[in-house]
N, C-alpha and C positions, 0 to 999 in steps of 0.2 A: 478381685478387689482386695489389694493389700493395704490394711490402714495398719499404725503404727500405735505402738500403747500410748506411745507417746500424744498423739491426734486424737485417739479417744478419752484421752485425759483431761485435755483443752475442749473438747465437746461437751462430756459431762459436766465438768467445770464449765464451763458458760450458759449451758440449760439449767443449769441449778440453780446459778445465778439471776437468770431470765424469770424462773420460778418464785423464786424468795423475793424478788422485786414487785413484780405480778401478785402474789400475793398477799403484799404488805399494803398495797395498793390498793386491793379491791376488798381488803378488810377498812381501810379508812371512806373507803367510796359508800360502802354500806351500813356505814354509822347513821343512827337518826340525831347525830349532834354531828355533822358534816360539818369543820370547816373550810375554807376554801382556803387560807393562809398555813391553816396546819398542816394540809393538803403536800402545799407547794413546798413547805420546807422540810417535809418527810420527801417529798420526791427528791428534792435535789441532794439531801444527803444519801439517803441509797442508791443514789446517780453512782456518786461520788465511790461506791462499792459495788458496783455494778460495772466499772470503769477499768477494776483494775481482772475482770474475766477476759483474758482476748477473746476478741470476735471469733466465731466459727462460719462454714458454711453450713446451713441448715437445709436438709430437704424433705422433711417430712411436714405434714400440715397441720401437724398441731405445735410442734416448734416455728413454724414460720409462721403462723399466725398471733403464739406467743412472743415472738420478734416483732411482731408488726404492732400488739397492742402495748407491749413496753415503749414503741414509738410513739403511739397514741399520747400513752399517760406524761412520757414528755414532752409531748408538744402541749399538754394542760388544755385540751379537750375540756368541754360542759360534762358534768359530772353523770348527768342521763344518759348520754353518749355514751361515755366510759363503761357505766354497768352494764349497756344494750352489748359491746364488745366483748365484758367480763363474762357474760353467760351465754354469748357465744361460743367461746374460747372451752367453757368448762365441755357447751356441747360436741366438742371438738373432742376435747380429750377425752371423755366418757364414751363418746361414737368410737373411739380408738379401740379402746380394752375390751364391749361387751355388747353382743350383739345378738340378741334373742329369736328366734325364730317361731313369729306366731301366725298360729294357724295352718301350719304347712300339710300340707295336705299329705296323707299318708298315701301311698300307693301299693296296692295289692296287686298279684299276680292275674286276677281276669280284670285288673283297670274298673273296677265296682268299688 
């Protein structure tokens, strides 16, 4: 698998983008002064910067689910919706990094 610096540059560039969108988003979703005008016109300006990342292809699942809930936030989803998807997405990413292992059972040489 030869990728090019170049392809990696436009990936991370466009996840970061995905990121800072997603984020900006799910900071105005979980304000207790929610408006829904304020909403739309912060979405469609960081559309507008979000636009100029080229597309990548994505194949891992917390990027492609982060693609898919930036779809979400612009198709302007109900705002319960949207948070039910945002804290998916975190369990997504947090599932990625850190993975504890409880109660594992130790095992001894006579199996006692």
């Amino acid at each position: 698998m030869n990728i090019s610096i170049e392809e990696k540059a436009k990936r991370v560039k466009y996840i970061r983008a995905l990121e800072r969108f997603a984020k900006s988003a799910i900071n105005l979703l979980k304000r207790d002064d929610f408006d829904k005008e304020m909403f739309k016109k912060r979405v469609s300006k960081n559309l507008e910067i979000l636009k100029r990342a080229e597309p990548v292809y994505l194949d891992q699942p917390y990027t492609k689910g982060l693609e898919e809930f930036v779809n979400s936030i612009t198709n302007l989803k109900e705002q319960d919706e949207l948070i039910k998807e945002a804290n998916l997405l975190d369990k997504l990413r947090n599932n990625k990094s850190y993975k504890k292992d409880k109660h594992k059972k130790i095992g001894f040489a006579d199996e006692y």
